[in-house]
Each structure stands twice: as structure tokens, then as C-alpha cells.
C-alpha positions, 0 to 999 in steps of 0.5 A, a space after each residue: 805314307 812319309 811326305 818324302 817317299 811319296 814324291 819318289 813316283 808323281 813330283 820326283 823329274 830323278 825318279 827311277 820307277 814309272 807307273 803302268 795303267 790299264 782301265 776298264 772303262 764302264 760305259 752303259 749304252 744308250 737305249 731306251 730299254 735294257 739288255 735282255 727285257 724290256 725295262 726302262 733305262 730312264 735315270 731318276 725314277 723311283 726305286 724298283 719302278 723300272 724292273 721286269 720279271 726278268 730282271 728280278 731273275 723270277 723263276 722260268 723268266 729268260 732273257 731276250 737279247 736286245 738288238 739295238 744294244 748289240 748294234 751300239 756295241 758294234 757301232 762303239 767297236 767301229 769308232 775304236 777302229 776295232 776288230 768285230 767279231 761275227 760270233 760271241 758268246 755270253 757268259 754266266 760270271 758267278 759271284 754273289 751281291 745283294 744288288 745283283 738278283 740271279 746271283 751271277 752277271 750275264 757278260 761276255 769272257 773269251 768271245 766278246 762281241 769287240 776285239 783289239 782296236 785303238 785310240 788316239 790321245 793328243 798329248 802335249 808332247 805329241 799324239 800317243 796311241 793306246 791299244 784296246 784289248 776289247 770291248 764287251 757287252 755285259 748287264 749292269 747290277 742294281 744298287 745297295 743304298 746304306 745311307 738311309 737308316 742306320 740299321 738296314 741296306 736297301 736294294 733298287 734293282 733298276 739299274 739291274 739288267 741295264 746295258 753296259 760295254 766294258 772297255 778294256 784297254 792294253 797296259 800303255 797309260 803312264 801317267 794321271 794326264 794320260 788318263 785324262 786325255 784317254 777317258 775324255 777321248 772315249 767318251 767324246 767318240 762314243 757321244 759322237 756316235 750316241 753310244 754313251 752319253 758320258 755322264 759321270 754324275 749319273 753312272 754313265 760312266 766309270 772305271 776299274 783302274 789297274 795300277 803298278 809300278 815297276 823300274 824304268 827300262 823294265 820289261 817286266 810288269 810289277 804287280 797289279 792293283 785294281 781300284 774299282 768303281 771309280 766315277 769321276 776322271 779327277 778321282 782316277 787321277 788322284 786313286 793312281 798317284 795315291 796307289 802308285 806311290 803307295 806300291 812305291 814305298 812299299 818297294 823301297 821299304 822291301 816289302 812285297 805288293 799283293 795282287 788285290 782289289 782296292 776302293 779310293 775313299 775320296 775323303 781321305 784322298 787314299 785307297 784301302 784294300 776290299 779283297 784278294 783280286 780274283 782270277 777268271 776261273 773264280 768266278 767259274 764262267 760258262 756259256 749261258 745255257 739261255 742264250 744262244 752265241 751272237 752271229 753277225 754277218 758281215 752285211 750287219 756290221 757294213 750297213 752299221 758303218 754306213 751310219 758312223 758320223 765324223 769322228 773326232 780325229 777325222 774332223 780335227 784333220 777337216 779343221 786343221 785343212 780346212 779352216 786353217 785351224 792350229 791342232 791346238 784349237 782343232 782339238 779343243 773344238 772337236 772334243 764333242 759334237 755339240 762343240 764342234 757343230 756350235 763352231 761350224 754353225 757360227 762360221 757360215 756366216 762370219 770370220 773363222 778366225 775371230 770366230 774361234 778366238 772367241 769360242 776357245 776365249 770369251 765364250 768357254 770362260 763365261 760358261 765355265 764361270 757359270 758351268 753351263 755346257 754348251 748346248 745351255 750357252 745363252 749366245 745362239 750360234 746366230 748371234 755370236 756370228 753376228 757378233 763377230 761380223 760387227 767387229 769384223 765391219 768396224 761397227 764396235 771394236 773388240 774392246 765394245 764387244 766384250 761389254 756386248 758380249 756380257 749383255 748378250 749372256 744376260 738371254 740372247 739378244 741381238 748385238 745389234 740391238 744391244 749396240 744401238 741401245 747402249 749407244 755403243 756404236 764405234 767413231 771411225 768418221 775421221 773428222 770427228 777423230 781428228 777433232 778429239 785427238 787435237 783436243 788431246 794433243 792440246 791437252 798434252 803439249 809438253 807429251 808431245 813434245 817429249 814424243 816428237 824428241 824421240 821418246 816414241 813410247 808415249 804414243 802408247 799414252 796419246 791412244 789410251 788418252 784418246 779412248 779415254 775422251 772417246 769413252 772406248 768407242 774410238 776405232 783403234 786403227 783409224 786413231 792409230 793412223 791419225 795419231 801418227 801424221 799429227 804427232 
């Protein structure tokens, strides 16, 4: 791909083609056994140590529907704002893998157990609403592993028959940032109501990305390519701008796009063509003949709703109310539960403002340096509370805090403690104040005198000389004060 085609799409603000995305999100349901046996879902155990006789598909095994997942998938479809379907039906999809022992996949096609529902993203230049089509149940494959012995692929079938929710949005993503926003949008719902426990790094989560291209102000959509199995955000962002400029180029060179399946080789930072994309009557779907259509009433569905916890958009609306908060900063700190209740848990106690000053700053930066998730911070909820409260009670100034603060992330310790032992202590006794500012200004008497001439942007200078003696443990506004009647 030339360098200069390939800004026609992403870094060109005069080009005229925009990029349509649609994904399908795989998010396998948390639960302790699988879909249809009872088989552990454990990650990490040893290959093929987690596989009934019906997931190895042996002869005359029938599978049993797992009734937690179903009420997972339901539970997911009501935070989606999604319509429930009483009855669906599960399918046979027929294809061939090594990994895949029945020799075809128990899903759903025409009757899935979610319909059309909807998320929210918060874009920088407003909220932007994206349909979902739907949301169905379907068992995982195992996996191929190619890598140990340069002549043999082995097979683990423990992921084999493993619950997964396929969810399929409408074609409304424009861009790489609006994926991000989308994918962290649904796996933050779905983490709020223990559906998905969103772990990329384990398969939890991942994605087939339909990506074309097509004339802005077109109605018409071009034609499709799908990248499958991408597992990581930072890969889908960097398979569409690949993919969508390649379709790209190939337009303005006067070719056509083939509808295919496609895989991002992460190496190379580009994708390569798998094969021809299928369409449904290629994998010759039918009713499972084993297991009867899934009906739910409606007493099942509003009993589940009764158990659905603050969602994100609600609580950021409660933060926004409440507490005052920008949408900004609300949104940021409802973006996952363990955010969120970290925040609360913090401001029973202490000042909601300096509160999430120091959340969104000091606190998100360290675990980021040490990435650390929040639930692994070494500052309890208690002890940044109390934190704050010596700020807030003039004990240490803001500027002590952050040398407290980097002790306490050492093991969370009591700043208090912290304070006493170092000696930190804040100076605001005004006599002990005025004697180090006669000191300085004594020091500095031609200063002063250039200040009390009119040049006011020394006093900048008599503060920062007065911290200085003072070793940082002055209190900044009683030495403002003082500063200003001697001066």
C-alpha cells in the first residue's frame, strides 16, 4: 500500500469516503460449568482436564441447557435495553474444525434468545447511540495449538462447549475511536452485572470486525470484509484503519472489493485474506433436533430485572446530580464497578472534590505506572479518605501530600502515621510564619523593594523563598496572607 493512498481514509480531514463498522462481540459467560454439561469453565487448567463426554461429542451423549447461563444472557439483554425473546431456538451450524469435536456448533440463527437493543458511547463531541441487532447464546470451540512441535497440531478441548453471548451490533461504528468507546462500553455493562468478566487476555472477550468503505453522503453500504478473532481493542483499532484503507486503494485504483473473511497479522500490522465469506445457507443451519425451542415467561425475565445493579449510564446521571461531578469525570469513574465503589467508599468520609481530584490524578497515574487495576491499589478507600481529610484540615498541604501519598503506595499505611513519622507536619502557627517571612524578606530587601515599586510579580518569588526555608511545610495560604501585609 503507497504511503500517500493510505491517508486517503484515517489522517486525510479532505477525504471523501467514510468507514462503516459493525462488530460482533464474543463474550463468553461467566459460570462455573458450560452450556450444555457440567464441565468446569476454570481458565488455566491443564489441556483436556475439563471435558465431559458431551463435550467430546461421544456417541448418544445429549446436551442439557445450562439454566444460569440462560438467565446471564437475559440479564446482559436487559442492561442492552434489549428486547427479550420468550422462545428461541438453538441451531446446528455446520462447519468442520479439528478443535470443534461434533463437527458443527450448538448456536442460535433466526430466533435468538436477545433482540434489537442499545448502547450509549460518550464521544468527545457528544453521546452517539449504537444499535444492537442481537444477542445470542452459542458454545465455544476448543482450541488448535501449532506452536509446540514443528510437525503436529495439538487439540484442547476445554474451552469446547464453553458459553459464549455473541453480540451483534447494527453497521452505526464510523471510526477506530468509536470502537474503543463501544467495546469498553460493553464490557463495562456487562462487568457490572457479572455476565463477562471482559478479560482479553484470557478469550473472555474478542471480536469479528466487519469493516467497508463507501462515499460520504452514500446510502448505499460497499462491500464487506470480516477480520476475525481479533482479541485485543488496540488490534481492532489498528485491523480497521488497515482494512479500511486497503478497500481504499482498492477503489481508486478501479478494482473491485471481494466479500471475504480476513485475519490481522499483528507482526505485520496488516490483513490477509482466509477465505470467501459464507453466507448462512452455507453453513445449512437447522433446529437442533436435541434440544427443545427455549421458553421464558414473563414472570422469569421480571424477576431477573429485579437483580440488575446500577448500570453505568444511570450512576454517571447519580454523580452528575449528586455529587456534582463534570460528565467528564463521572464518566471516568463509573466506567467499572470497582471504580466507582472505590470512589463512593472514599467520600463517606472526605471532600468529594479533592476526592476525585485524586482518583482521575494521582491515583489513576501511579497504578497505571505500575498497572495495577484498581482493586490491586495499594491505598485502601480508608486511607486515601484520610488523605484527603489532612489536606482538607490544613495538616499537610497538597504539595506534602503527594510525598505521603508516594509512601503510602509503598503498603497502605495510615498517612497519618506516615505525616508524624517523617515529621511532615504543616506550619500554619502565624507567629512561627511571620518570623521565617521577616527572615526572608531581610534577606531579600532590594526584592522588596522593587515589589513595593510596583513590580507585583515578585511576590511569586518571596513564596517560593519562604517554602523553600520552610522545607515545603509552610501552609501556602496563611504565608499568602502574612506575605501581603508585610510586603
Amino acid at each position: 500500500m503507497s504511503k500517500d493512498k493510505s491517508e486517503y481514509l484515517i489522517n486525510r480531514k479532505d477525504n471523501q469516503y467514510e468507514v462503516v463498522i459493525g462488530l460482533e462481540v464474543h463474550a463468553q459467560v461467566t459460570s462455573e460449568s458450560k452450556l450444555f454439561s457440567t464441565s468446569s469453565t476454570k481458565f488455566g487448567a491443564e489441556p483436556n482436564t475439563q471435558v465431559s463426554l458431551v463435550d467430546a461429542a461421544l456417541p448418544g451423549m445429549l446436551p442439557v441447557i445450562n439454566e444460569y447461563c440462560v438467565k446471564q444472557a437475559i440479564k446482559t439483554g436487559i442492561g442492552l435495553k434489549a428486547k427479550i425473546n420468550k422462545r428461541s431456538v438453538f441451531d446446528r451450524k455446520n462447519y468442520f474444525y479439528a478443535d470443534l469435536p461434533q463437527g458443527y456448533q450448538i448456536s442460535q440463527f433466526k430466533d435468538p434468545i436477545v433482540g434489537e437493543g442499545k448502547v450509549i458511547l460518550d464521544m468527545p463531541d457528544g453521546q452517539k447511540e449504537v444499535g444492537i441487532e442481537r444477542l445470542h447464546l452459542e458454545q465455544d470451540a476448543g482450541k488448535s495449538i501449532h506452536d509446540l512441535d514443528p510437525k503436529y497440531t495439538f487439540v484442547d478441548l476445554n474451552r469446547s462447549g464453553v458459553a459464549l453471548m455473541e453480540i451483534v451490533s447494527k453497521p452505526d461504528l464510523r471510526s477506530p475511536d468509536e470502537v474503543n468507546a463501544y467495546v469498553k462500553k460493553l464490557r463495562s455493562i456487562m462487568r457490572y452485572l457479572g455476565t463477562c468478566d471482559g478479560n482479553m487476555q484470557e478469550g473472555s472477550l474478542r471480536a469479528d470486525v466487519n469493516v467497508s468503505v463507501r462515499k460520504k453522503g452514500s446510502k448505499e453500504f460497499g462491500t464487506r470484509c470480516e477480520i476475525k478473532n481479533v482479541n485485543s481493542i488496540k488490534f481492532m483499532q489498528m485491523a480497521i484503519e488497515y482494512e479500511a484503507n486497503r478497500q481504499v486503494d482498492l477503489i481508486e485504483d478501479g478494482q473491485s472489493i471481494d466479500q471475504e473473511t480476513r485475519l490481522f497479522d499483528t507482526k505485520k500490522n496488516e490483513t490477509r485474506s482466509m477465505r470467501s465469506k459464507e453466507d448462512a445457507h452455507d453453513y445449512r443451519y437447522f433446529p437442533d433436533p436435541d434440544l427443545l425451542p427455549l421458553e421464558v415467561s414473563e414472570d422469569f425475565i421480571e424477576k431477573l430485572k429485579l437483580e440488575i445493579p446500577e448500570l453505568p449510564d444511570e450512576k454517571k446521571k447519580r454523580f452528575i446530580e449528586k455529587f456534582k461531578l463534570s460528565p467528564y469525570e463521572a464518566t471516568i469513574l463509573v466506567s467499572d464497578n470497582e471504580t466507582s465503589n472505590y470512589f463512593e467508599n472514599v467520600i463517606k468520609k472526605s471532600d468529594v472534590k479533592l476526592a476525585t481530584n485524586w482518583i482521575i490524578g494521582e491515583l489513576f497515574a501511579a497504578l497505571n505506572e505500575k498497572n495495577l487495576e484498581i482493586t490491586e491499589s495499594p491505598i485502601s478507600a480508608g486511607n486515601l479518605s484520610k488523605l484527603i481529610n489532612l489536606i482538607k484540615d490544613g495538616t499537610i498541604s497538597g504539595k506534602i501530600a503527594k510525598t505521603v501519598f508516594e509512601h503510602m503506595m509503598e503498603g497502605d499505611k495510615d498517612p497519618k502515621k506516615i505525616v508524624e513519622e517523617k515529621g511532615l507536619k504543616q506550619e500554619s502557627d502565624p507567629k512561627a510564619l511571620e518570623a521565617l517571612i521577616d527572615k526572608v524578606i531581610d534577606d531579600n530587601r532590594e526584592k522588596a523593594t522593587e515589589y513595593k515599586s510596583g513590580k507585583v510579580k515578585l511576590f511569586g518569588f518571596f513564596v517560593g523563598q519562604v517554602m523553600k526555608v520552610s522545607a515545603g511545610k509552610a501552609n501556602p495560604q496563611l504565608v499568602n496572607e502574612i506575605l501581603k501585609k508585610k510586603l
